[in-house]
C-alpha beads as a LAMMPS data file, in Angstrom:
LAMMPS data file: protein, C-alpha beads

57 atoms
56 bonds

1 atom types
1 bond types

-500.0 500.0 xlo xhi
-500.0 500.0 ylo yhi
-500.0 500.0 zlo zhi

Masses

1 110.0

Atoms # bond

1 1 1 287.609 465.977 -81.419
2 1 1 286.365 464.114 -84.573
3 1 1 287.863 460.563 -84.887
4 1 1 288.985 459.313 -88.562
5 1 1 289.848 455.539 -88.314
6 1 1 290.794 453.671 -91.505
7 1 1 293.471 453.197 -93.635
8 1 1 294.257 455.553 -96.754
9 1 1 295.960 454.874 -99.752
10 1 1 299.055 457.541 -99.739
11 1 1 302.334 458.745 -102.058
12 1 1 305.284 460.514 -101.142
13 1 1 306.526 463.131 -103.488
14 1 1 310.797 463.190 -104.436
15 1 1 310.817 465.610 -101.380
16 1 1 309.023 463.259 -98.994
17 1 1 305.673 465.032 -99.055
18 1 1 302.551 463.647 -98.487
19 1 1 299.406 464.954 -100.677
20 1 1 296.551 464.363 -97.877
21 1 1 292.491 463.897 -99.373
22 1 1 290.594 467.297 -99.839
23 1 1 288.309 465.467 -97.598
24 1 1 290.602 464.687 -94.881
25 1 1 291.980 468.245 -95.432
26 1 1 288.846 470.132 -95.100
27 1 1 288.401 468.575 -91.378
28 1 1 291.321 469.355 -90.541
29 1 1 291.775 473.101 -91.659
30 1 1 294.849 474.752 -93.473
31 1 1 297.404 473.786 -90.782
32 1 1 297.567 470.090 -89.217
33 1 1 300.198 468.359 -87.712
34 1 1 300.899 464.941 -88.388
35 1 1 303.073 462.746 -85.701
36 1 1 303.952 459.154 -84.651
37 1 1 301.606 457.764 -81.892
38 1 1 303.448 456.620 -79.262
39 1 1 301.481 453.880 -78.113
40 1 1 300.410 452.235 -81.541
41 1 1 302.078 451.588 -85.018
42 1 1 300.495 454.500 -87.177
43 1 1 300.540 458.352 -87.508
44 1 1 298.334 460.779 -85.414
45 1 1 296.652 463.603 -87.108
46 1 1 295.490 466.667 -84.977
47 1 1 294.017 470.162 -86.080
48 1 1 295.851 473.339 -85.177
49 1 1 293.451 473.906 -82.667
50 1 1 293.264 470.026 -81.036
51 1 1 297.367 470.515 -81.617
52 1 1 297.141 473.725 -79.076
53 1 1 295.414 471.978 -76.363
54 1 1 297.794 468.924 -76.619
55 1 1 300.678 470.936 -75.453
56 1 1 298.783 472.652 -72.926
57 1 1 298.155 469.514 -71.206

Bonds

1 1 1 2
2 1 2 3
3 1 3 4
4 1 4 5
5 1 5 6
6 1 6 7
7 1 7 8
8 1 8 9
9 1 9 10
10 1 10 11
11 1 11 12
12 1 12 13
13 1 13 14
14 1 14 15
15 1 15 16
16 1 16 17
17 1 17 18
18 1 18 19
19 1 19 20
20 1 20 21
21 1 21 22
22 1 22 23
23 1 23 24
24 1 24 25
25 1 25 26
26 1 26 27
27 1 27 28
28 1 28 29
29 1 29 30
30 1 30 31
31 1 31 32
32 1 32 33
33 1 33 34
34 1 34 35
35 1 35 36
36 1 36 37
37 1 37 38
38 1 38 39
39 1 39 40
40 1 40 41
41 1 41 42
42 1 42 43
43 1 43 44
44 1 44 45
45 1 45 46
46 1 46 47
47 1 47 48
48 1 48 49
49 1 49 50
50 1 50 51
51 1 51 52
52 1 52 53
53 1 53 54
54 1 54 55
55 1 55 56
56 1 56 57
Protein backbone atom coordinates (compact mmCIF):
# COMPACT_ATOMS: atom_id res chain seq x y z
CA UNK A 1 0.00 0.00 0.00
CA UNK A 2 1.60 3.31 -1.20
CA UNK A 3 1.51 6.07 1.51
CA UNK A 4 0.65 9.84 0.33
CA UNK A 5 1.28 12.19 3.35
CA UNK A 6 0.85 15.95 2.85
CA UNK A 7 -1.62 18.36 2.66
CA UNK A 8 -3.46 19.38 -0.72
CA UNK A 9 -5.02 22.39 -1.66
CA UNK A 10 -8.87 21.29 -2.44
CA UNK A 11 -12.54 22.90 -3.70
CA UNK A 12 -15.85 21.65 -3.33
CA UNK A 13 -18.16 22.01 -6.24
CA UNK A 14 -22.20 23.50 -5.49
CA UNK A 15 -22.89 19.67 -5.14
CA UNK A 16 -20.16 19.02 -2.57
CA UNK A 17 -17.73 17.31 -4.92
CA UNK A 18 -14.28 17.16 -4.63
CA UNK A 19 -12.03 17.39 -7.99
CA UNK A 20 -8.95 15.11 -6.70
CA UNK A 21 -5.14 15.76 -8.70
CA UNK A 22 -4.69 13.61 -11.95
CA UNK A 23 -1.72 12.64 -9.99
CA UNK A 24 -3.34 11.52 -6.93
CA UNK A 25 -5.98 9.96 -9.26
CA UNK A 26 -3.76 7.92 -11.36
CA UNK A 27 -2.48 6.01 -8.02
CA UNK A 28 -5.40 5.45 -7.04
CA UNK A 29 -7.31 4.02 -10.17
CA UNK A 30 -10.91 4.93 -11.47
CA UNK A 31 -12.70 3.99 -8.21
CA UNK A 32 -11.35 5.17 -4.61
CA UNK A 33 -13.02 5.63 -1.58
CA UNK A 34 -12.45 8.43 0.54
CA UNK A 35 -13.43 8.20 4.50
CA UNK A 36 -12.82 9.84 7.93
CA UNK A 37 -9.92 8.19 9.90
CA UNK A 38 -10.99 7.28 13.01
CA UNK A 39 -8.06 7.77 14.98
CA UNK A 40 -6.73 11.18 13.51
CA UNK A 41 -8.30 14.52 12.23
CA UNK A 42 -8.09 14.02 8.31
CA UNK A 43 -9.59 11.85 5.48
CA UNK A 44 -8.29 8.32 4.47
CA UNK A 45 -7.92 7.50 0.88
CA UNK A 46 -7.82 3.74 -0.20
CA UNK A 47 -7.85 2.09 -3.78
CA UNK A 48 -10.66 -0.24 -4.75
CA UNK A 49 -8.45 -2.94 -4.29
CA UNK A 50 -6.71 -1.76 -0.64
CA UNK A 51 -10.73 -0.85 0.00
CA UNK A 52 -11.52 -4.83 -0.61
CA UNK A 53 -9.06 -6.10 1.79
CA UNK A 54 -10.14 -3.53 4.49
CA UNK A 55 -13.47 -5.13 4.83
CA UNK A 56 -12.16 -8.48 4.68
CA UNK A 57 -10.27 -7.91 7.74
Amino acid sequence: MASLMGTYSHNMDAKGRLNFPTKLREGLGDVFYVTKALDQPCLTVFSETEWGACLQK
